[in-house]
ZATI-92361 format. One record per residue: residue in three letters; x, y, z of N, C-alpha, C in turn. Coordinates in steps of 0.05 Angstrom, whole numbers, plus 5000, padded with zeros to 4 digits. Example, Ala and Ser with C-alpha at 12.3 -4.5 7.8 and 13.67 -1.06 7.14 Angstrom:
<sites>
ALA526448865156524649105156526449345156/SER525749555142527349795143525850015157/
</sites>
This chain:
<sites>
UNK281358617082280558457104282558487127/UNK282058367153283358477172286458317167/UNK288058377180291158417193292758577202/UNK291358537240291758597252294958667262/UNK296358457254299658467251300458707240/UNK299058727210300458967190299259217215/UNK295959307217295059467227296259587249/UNK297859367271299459517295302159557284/UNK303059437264305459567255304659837239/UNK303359867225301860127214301760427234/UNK301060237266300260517285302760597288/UNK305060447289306960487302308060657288/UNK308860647262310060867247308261127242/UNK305561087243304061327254303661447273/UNK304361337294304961477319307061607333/UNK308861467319311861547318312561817302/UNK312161847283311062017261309462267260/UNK307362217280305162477293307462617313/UNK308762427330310362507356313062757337/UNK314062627312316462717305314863007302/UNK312062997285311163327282310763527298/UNK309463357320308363557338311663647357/UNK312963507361315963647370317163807351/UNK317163777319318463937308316864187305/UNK313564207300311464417316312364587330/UNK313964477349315164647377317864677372/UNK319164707354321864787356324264547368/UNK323564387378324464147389326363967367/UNK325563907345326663707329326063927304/UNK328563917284328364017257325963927248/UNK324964087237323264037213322263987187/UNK321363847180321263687153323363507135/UNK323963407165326363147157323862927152/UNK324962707132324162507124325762227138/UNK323862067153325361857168324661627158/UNK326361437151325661187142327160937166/UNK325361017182324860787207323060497200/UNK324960327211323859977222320960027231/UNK320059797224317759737256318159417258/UNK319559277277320459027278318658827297/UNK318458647306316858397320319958307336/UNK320658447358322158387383321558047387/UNK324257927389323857677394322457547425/UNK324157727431323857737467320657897470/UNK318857747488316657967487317858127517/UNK319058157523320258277550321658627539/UNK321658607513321858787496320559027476/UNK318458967482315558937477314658767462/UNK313058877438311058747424311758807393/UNK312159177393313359237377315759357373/UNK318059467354319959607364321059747339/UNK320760057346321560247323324660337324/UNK325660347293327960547300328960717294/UNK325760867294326461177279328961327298/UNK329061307323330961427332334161397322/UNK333361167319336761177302337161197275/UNK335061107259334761217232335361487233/UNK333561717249334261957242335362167258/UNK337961957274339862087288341262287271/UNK342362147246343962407226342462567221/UNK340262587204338162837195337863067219/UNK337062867240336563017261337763207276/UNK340263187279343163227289342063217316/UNK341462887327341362867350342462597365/UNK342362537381343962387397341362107403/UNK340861917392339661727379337161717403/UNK338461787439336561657455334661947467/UNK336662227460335862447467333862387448/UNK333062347420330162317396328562157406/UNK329661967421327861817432325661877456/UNK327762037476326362057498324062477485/UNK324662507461323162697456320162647445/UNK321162327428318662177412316562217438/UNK317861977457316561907478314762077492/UNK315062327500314162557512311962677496/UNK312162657473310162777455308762437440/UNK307762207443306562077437304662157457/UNK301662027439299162107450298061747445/UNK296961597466296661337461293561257470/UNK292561477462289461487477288161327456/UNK286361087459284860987436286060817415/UNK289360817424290760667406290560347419/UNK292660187397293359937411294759847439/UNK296760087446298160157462298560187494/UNK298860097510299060207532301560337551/UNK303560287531305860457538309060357521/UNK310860597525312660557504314660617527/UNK316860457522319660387533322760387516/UNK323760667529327060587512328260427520/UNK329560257497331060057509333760157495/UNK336260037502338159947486340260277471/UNK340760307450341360587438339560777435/UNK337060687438333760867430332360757415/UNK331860427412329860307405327060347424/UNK325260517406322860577412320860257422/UNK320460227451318459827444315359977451/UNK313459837433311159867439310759727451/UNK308159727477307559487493303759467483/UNK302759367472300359277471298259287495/UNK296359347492293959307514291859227504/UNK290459157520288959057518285759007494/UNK285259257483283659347455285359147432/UNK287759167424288858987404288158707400/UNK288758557426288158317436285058317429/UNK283258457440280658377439279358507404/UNK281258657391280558817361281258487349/UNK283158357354283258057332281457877340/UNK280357887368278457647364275257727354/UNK274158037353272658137346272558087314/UNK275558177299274858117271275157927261/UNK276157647276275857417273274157257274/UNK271457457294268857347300266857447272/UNK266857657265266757897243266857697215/UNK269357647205269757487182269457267176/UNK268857097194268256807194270556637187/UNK268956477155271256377140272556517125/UNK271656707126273056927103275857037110/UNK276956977144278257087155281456937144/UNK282957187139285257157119285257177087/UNK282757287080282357357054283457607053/UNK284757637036286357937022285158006990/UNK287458266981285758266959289058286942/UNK291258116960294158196943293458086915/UNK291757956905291957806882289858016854/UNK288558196871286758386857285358286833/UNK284258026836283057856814283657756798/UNK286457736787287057676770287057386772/UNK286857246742285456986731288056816734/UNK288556636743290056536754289156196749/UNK290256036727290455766718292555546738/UNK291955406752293455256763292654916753/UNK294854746741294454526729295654366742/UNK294954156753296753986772295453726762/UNK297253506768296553186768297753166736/UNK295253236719295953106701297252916686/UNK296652696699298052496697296752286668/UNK298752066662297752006632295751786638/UNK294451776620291151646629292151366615/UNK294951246622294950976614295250796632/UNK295550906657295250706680295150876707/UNK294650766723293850756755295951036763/UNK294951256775296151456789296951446808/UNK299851476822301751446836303251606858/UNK304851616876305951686898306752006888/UNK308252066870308252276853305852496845/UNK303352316834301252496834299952586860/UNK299652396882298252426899299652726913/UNK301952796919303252946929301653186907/UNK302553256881302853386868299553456868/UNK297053326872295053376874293953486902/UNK295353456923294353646944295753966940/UNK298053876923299354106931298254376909/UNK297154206891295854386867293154466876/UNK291354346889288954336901289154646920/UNK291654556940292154666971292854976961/UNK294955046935295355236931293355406915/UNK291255216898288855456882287855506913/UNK287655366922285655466951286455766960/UNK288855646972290855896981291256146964/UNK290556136935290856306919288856456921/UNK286256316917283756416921283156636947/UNK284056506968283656726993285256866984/UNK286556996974288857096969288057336952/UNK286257336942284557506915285357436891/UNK286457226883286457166849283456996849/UNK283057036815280756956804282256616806/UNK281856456814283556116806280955946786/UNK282255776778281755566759283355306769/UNK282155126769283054926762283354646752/UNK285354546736285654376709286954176707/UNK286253916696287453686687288553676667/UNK290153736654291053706620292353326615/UNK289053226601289053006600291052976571/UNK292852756567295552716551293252476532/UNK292352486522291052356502292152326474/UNK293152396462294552426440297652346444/UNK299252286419301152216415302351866417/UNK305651936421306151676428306151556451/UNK304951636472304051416492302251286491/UNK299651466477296851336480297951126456/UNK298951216430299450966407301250686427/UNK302050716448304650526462301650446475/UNK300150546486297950516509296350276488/UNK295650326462293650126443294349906439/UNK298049906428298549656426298949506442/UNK300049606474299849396495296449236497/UNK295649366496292449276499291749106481/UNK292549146445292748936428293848756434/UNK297048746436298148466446296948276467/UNK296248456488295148246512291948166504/UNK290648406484288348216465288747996449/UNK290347936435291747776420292347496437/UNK293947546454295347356477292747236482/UNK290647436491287747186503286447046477/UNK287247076457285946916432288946796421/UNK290946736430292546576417294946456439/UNK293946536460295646426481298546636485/UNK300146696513301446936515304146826500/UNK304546526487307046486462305746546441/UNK302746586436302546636415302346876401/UNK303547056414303647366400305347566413/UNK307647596409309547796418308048116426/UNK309448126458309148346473311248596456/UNK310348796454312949026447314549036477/UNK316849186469318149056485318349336509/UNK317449566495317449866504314049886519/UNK312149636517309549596523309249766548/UNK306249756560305749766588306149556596/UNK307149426619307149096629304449026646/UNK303849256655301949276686299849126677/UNK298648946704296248816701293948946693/UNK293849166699291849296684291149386653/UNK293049336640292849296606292149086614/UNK291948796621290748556623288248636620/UNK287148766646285148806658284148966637/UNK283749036616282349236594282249036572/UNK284948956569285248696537282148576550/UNK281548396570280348336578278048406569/UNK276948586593275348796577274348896553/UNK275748926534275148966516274448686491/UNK275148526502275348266490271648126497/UNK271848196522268348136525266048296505/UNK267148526505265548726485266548636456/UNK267648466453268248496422269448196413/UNK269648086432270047736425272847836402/UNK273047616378275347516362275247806336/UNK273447956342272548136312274348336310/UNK277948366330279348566318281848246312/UNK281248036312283347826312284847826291/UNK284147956263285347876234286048226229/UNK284948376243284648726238287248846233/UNK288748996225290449106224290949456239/UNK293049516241293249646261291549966253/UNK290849956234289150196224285850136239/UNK285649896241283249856245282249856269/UNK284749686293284349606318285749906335/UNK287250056324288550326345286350446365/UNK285350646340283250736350281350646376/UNK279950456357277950266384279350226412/UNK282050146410283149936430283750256451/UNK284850416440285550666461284850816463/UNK281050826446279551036468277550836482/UNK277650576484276650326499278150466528/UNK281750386526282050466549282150736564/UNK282250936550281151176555278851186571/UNK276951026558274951016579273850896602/UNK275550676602276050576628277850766652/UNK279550806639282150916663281151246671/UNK280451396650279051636656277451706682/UNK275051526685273351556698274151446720/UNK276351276731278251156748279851416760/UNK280851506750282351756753280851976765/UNK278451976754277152236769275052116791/UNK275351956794274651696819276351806839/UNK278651716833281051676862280651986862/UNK282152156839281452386856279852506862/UNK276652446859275052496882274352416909/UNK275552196913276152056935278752196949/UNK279752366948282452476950281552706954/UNK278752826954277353056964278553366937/UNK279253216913279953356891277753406862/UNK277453576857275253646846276553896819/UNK275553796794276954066780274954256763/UNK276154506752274354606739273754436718/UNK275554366701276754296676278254146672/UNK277353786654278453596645279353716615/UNK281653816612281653996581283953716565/UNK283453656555284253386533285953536507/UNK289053466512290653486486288753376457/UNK287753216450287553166429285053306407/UNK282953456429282553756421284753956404/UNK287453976414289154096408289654106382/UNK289453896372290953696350288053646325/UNK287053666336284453566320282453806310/UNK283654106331282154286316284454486292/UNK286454376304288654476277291054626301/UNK289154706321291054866346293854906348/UNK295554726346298154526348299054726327/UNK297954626304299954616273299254996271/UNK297655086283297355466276299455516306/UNK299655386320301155596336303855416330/UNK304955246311308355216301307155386281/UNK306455476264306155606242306855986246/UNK305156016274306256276293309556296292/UNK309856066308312956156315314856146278/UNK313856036271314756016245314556306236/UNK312556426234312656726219313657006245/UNK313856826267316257096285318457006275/UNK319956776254322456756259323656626268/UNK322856346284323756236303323755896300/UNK322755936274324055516266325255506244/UNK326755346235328255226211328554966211/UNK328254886186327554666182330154466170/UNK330554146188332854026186332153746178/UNK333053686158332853366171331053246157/UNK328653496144325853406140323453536167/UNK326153546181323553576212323753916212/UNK321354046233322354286236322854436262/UNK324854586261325054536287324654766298/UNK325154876324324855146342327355196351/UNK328055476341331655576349331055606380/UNK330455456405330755426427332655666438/UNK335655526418338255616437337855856433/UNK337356116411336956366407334556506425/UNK332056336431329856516455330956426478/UNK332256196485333856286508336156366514/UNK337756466503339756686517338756916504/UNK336056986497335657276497333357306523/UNK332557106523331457076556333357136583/UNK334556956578336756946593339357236600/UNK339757396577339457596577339257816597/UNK335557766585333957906592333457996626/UNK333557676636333757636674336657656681/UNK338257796664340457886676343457876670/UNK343357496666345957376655347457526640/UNK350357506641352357646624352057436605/UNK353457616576353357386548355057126559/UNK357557226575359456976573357956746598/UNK356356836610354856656619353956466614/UNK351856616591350456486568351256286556/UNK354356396541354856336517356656036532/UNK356456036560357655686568355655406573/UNK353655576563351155466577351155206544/UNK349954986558349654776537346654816532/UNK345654986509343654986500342454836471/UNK340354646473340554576447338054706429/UNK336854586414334554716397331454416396/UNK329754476392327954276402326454246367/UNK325053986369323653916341321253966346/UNK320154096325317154166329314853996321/UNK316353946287314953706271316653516259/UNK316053276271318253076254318453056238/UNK319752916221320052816188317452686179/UNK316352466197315252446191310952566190/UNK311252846191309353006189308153026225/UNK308852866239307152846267309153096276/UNK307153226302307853416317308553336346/UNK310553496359311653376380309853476410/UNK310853196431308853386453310153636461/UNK312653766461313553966465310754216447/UNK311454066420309454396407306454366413/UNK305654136426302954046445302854246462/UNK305054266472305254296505305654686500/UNK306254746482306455046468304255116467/UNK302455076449299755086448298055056468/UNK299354856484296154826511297655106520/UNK299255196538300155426547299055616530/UNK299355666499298055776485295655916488/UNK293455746480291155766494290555826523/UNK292055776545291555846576291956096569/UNK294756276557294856506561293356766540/UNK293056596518292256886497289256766481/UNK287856436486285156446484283356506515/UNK284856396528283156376554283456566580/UNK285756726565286256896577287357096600/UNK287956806618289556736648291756936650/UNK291157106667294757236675296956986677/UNK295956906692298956716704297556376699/UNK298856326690299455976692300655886703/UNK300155646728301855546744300955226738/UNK304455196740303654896732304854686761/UNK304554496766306254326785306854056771/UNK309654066771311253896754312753716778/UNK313653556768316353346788318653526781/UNK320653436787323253536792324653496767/UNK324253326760324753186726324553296714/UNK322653536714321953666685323953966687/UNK325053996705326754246709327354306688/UNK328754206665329954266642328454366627/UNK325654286626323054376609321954606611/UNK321854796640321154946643321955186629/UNK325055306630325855556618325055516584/UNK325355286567324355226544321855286531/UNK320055246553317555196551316755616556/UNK317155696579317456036577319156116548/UNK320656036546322256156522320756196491/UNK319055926490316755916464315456076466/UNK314255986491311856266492312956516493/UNK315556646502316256916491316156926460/UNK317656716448317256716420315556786409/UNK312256736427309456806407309157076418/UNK310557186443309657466448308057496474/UNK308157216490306457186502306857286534/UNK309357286538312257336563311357096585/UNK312156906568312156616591313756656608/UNK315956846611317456796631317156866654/UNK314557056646313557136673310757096681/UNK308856986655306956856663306156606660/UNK308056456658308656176662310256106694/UNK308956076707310355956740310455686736/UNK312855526730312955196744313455226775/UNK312055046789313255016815314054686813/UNK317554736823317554306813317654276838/UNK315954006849316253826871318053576859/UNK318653586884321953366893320353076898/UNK321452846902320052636908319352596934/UNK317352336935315952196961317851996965/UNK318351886994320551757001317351557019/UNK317151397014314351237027316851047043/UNK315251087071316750897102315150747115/UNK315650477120314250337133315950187153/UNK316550207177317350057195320350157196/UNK320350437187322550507191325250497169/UNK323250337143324950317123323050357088/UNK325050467070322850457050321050187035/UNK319350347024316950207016316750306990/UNK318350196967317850076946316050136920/UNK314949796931313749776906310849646931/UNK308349646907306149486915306549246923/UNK305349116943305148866951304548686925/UNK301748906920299348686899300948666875/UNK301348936860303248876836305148896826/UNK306949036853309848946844310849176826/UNK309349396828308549656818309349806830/UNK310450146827310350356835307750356858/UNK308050456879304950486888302550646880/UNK299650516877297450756858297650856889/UNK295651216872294051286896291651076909/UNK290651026898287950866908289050646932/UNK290550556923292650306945292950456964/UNK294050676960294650916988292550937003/UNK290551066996288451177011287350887023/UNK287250607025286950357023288150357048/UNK290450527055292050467081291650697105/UNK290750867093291851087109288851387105/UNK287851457114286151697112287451847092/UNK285351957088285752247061286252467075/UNK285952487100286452707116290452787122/UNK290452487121293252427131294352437102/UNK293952317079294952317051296252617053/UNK293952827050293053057052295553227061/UNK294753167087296453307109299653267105/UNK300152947105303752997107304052957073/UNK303052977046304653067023303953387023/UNK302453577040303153857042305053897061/UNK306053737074307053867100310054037098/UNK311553967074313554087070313554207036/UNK315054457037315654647014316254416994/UNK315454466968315354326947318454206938/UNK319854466941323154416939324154176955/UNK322754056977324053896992322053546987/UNK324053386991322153186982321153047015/UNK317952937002317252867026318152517040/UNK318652497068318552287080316252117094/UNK313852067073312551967081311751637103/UNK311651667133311951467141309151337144/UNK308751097136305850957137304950927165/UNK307550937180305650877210305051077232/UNK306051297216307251557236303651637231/UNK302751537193300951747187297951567206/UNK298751357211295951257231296051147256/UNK297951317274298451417289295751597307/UNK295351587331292951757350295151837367/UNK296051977363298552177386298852377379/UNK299952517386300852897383304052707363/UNK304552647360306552537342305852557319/UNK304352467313302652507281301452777276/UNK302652997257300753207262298453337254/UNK297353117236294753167233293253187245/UNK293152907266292252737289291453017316/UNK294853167314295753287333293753667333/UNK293253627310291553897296288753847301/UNK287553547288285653597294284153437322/UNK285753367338285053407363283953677380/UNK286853797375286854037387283154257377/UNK282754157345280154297348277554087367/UNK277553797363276353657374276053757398/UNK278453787416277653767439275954117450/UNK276454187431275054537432272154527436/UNK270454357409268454297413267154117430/UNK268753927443268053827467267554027497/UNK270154157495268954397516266554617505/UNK266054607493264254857474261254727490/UNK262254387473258254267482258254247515/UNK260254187523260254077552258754437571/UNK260554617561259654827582256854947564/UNK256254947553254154967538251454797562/UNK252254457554250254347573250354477604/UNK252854707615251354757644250355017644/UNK250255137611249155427612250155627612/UNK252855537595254555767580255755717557/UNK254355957541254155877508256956027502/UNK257956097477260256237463259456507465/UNK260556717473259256937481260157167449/UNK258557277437260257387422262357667432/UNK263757657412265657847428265958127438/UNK263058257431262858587439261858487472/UNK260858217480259058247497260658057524/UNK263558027511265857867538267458087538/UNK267058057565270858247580272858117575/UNK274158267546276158057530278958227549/UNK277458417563280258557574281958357594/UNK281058097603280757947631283657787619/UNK284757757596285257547570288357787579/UNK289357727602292457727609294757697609/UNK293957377605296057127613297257147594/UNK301057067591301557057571301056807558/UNK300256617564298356407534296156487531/UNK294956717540292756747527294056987503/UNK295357157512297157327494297957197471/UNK299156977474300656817460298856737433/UNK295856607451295656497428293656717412/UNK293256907424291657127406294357187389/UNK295657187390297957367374298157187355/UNK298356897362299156657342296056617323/UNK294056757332291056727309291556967295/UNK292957217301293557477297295557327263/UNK297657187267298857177246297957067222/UNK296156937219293956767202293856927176/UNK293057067173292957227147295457287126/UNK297257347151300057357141301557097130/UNK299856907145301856697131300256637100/UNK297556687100295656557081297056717048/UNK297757017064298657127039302057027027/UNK303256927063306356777039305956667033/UNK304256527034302956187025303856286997/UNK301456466991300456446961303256636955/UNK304256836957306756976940309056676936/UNK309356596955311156326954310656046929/UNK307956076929307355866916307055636930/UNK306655666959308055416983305855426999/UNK303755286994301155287017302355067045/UNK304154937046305554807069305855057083/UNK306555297088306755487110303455447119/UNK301055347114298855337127299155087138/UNK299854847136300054637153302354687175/UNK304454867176306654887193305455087212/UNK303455297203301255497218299455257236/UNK299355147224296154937245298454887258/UNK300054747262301754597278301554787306/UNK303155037302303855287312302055347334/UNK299355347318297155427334295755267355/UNK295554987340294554717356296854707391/UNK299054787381301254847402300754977431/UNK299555307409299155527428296355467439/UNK293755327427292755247444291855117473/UNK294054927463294154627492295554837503/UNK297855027508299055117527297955217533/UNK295955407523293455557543291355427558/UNK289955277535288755057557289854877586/UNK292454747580293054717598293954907625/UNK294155157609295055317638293255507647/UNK291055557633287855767642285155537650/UNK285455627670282555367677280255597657/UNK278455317646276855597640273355517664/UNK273755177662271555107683272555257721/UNK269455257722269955407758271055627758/UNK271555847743272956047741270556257742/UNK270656477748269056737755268056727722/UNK264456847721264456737707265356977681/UNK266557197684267057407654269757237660/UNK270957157670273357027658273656707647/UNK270956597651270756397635269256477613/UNK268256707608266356687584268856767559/UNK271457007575272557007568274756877543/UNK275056687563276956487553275156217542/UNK272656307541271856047528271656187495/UNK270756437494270856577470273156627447/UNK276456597465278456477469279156277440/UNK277956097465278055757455277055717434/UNK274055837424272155807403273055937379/UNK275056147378275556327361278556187351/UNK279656027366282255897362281555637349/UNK278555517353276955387335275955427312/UNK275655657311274355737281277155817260/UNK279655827270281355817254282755607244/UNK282255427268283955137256282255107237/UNK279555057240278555007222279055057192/UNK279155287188279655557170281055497151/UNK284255417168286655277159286355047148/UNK284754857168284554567154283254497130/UNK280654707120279254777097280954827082/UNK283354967076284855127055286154877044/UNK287754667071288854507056287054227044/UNK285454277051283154017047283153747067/UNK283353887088283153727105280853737127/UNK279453507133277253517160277253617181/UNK275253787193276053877224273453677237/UNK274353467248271853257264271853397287/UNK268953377299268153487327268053277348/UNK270153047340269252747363272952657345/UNK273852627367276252417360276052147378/
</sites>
């Protein structure tokens, strides 16, 4: 697909390149030297546009005098039909390309050309590509933490997808183990408490506290009156925590549908566990060699797959050998399996049943320690987690209100849910400022900044800028000038440098879509809208396009429309609205 950026850097070393032959043709320059020349993006556009330096690259080869190669390039370039309208030495014999006019009008043509497709590549060449985000534990209300970590998991399959990987994407619901057993008995006790009063039956003390185990004891107490009251804990587990399973579940994929999040796949640990999954892949690492058994429990030699990992990416032994590594339990003493060898197996299955090149997971910052561990097992089974296992950890949300932080919930005195969020503030805005910065950095979420109607807020500030596009679109429309497509406007009229500007700034679009996705960081597409929303208003404000002759309004209205169809573009990727009315 098009990129236009790469493409004029492309001519340049081809043109440069034709020039070196046809001089060395003529006796002029040695022949069949090999030059490994720049093609750079001059800061200054007063410099050109583009700027080569084969001349000084192949001053030695050449045995020539850096500006004499230059002024030989120059003489023998042929710029007929190219991007080009003329080339300038500057400096020691930096070759600058100057752009004309065809370039300018070749990006808004294949921008008109591709639609939404525009910024699709094929760097990812299909490959199946698992991204699992949120997954958060289904024993209470989802939080400031997920909400971030769900745009950013959402924003990046997106980004991946234009990108040419095959994407997927997954909830790995935590159903099993000792939370959901911590999740049953809270719900017992506070069942208990409503049939014997809250002195009459001790809370654990490790419980959930949140009103919402209320709100299920409850619940589940209408459905079942006094009949788990005498029951023992064999009898009441079960019931009581897939009761709340089924409440909080369908809550969860509530908010995040309301959150404009949508997945392939709700894939549930306790599948894991229940088809034997778990106990054959510790039984794997067991016959590569890689557990011994202590204690009663059994464990996984950790410290041995990682420093041969470690190794492996480079580290010297004495590196290694300072490193505090310990060894992890697989199966306790008492026969239960740990979420670590859970968490082996779900990876497991992503990579060698289901068959995913790459697994990407988005974790908090917390789990840093878990990551190299978690690659290291899976080398153990053969699987090379280290390189098809990607964590990306996000840093925390810093929530601001009035200029200071914000806590806890009003209502419960709680971490804040998502649902309470979106209660305050647009999903656009949720959206927008937990992508707005690289995952590495934590966000400063301010509550008032985000409902905010100013160029201060940059959502606000983005999607104005398309708003007000389609306001001029319908307005000249009603006096009888439609969007012209682009073989049929004199895009040559498109001079000015903001009109330059901002063709160059829709020109980089693709480029960013693809660091997006090599990065793992779809925030370079919200820092792109910003950029562009920018280069817009400066053009608008400085090209009339009303009362203007009319190929130079059709011009620049075609311009405008095409600088529209990209915000858009952008705002799609991250899941955000482009309204035609602010």
């Amino acid at each position: 697909m098009s990129n236009m950026i790469q493409a004029a850097r492309e001519q340049v070393s081809a043109l440069t390149q034709a020039a070196y032959e046809k001089a060395a043709a003529q006796g002029i320059l040695p022949a069949g030297v090999e030059v490994k020349a720049t093609v750079e993006i001059p800061k200054d556009v007063k410099n050109g546009d583009y700027a080569s330096s084969f001349a000084m690259a192949g001053a030695k080869a050449l045995r020539r005098a850096p500006r004499q190669i230059a002024e030989v390039i120059v003489s023998h370039l042929d710029l007929a039909g190219t991007f080009f309208d003329k080339v300038e030495i500057a400096g020691p014999g930096f070759l600058n390309f100057f752009m004309g006019s065809k370039w300018y009008g070749d990006v808004l043509s294949d921008i008109e050309a591709e639609g939404m497709e525009y910024g699709k590549s094929d760097e990812g060449r299909g490959k199946k590509v698992m991204v699992e985000f949120v997954s958060a534990n289904p024993t209470g209300p989802m939080h400031m933490g997920n909400a971030r970590g769900g745009v950013l998991g959402d924003s990046l399959a997106n980004v991946l997808k234009r990108a040419g990987f095959d994407t997927w994407k997954e909830f790995y619901v935590n159903d099993a183990g000792n939370q959901i057993h911590k999740f049953a008995e809270s719900i017992h006790a506070r069942y208990m408490q409503i049939l014997l009063g809250e002195e009459g039956f001790p809370f654990p003390e490790n419980g959930y506290h949140g009103d919402d185990i209320k709100e299920l004891a409850q619940g589940f107490y209408e459905q079942h009156g006094d009949a788990f009251k005498d029951a023992d804990e064999a009898q009441w587990l079960e019931p009581m925590s897939q009761y709340g399973l089924s409440v909080n579940i369908p809550k969860m994929k509530s908010d995040l549908s309301r959150y404009q999040i949508e997945y392939d796949e709700w894939f549930f640990e306790s599948t894991l566990h229940n088809s034997g999954y778990v106990a054959q892949t510790v039984q794997m690492l067991a016959d590569n060699g890689w557990t011994y058994e202590k204690d009663g429990a059994l464990w996984l030699n950790t410290t041995e797959l990682l420093k041969k990992k470690f190794l492996a990416e480079g580290k010297t032994q004495e590196q290694v050998d300072k490193l505090d590594l310990k060894d992890d339990v697989l199966r306790r003493a008492n026969g239960f399996y740990t979420y670590f060898a859970a968490d082996i197996a779900y990876h497991r299955n992503k990579l060698e049943e289901r068959k995913f090149d790459v697994a990407v997971n988005i974790w908090g910052a917390d789990h840093h320690g878990h990551v190299a561990r978690l690659q290291a097992a899976l080398d153990g089974l053969g699987l090379d987690g280290s390189h098809r296992l990607v964590v990306v950890l996000m840093q925390l949300v810093n929530l601001l209100q009035d200029g200071k932080p914000v806590r806890m919930s009003k209502r419960s005195g709680k971490a804040i849910a998502l649902h309470d969020l979106l209660d305050e503030v647009s999903v656009d805005a949720a959206r927008y400022f937990f992508n707005s910065r690289s995952s590495t950095s934590p966000v400063d979420f301010d509550l008032d900044l985000a409902v905010r109607e100013d160029s201060e807020n940059p959502v606000y500030y983005v999607q104005y800028a398309y708003a007000r596009i389609c306001t001029l679109v319908k307005a000249l429309a009603a006096e009888g000038y439609t969007v012209p497509a682009a073989a049929e406007a004199d895009l040559s009229v498109l001079t000015a440098d903001e009109e330059k500007a901002l063709i160059k700034q829709l020109a980089q679009y693709p480029a960013v879509v693809q660091l997006a996705a090599r990065d793992y960081d779809p925030s370079f597409i919200n820092r792109y809208l910003v950029e562009l929303a920018a280069a817009f208003h400066k053009f608008y404000n400085a090209c009339r396009i009303k009362g203007e002759a009319e190929n130079v309004l059709l011009a620049r209205l075609k311009l405008a429309d095409t600088a529209r169809a990209v915000l858009k573009n952008g705002m799609t990727l991250i899941g955000c609205s482009a309204p035609e009315k602010m």
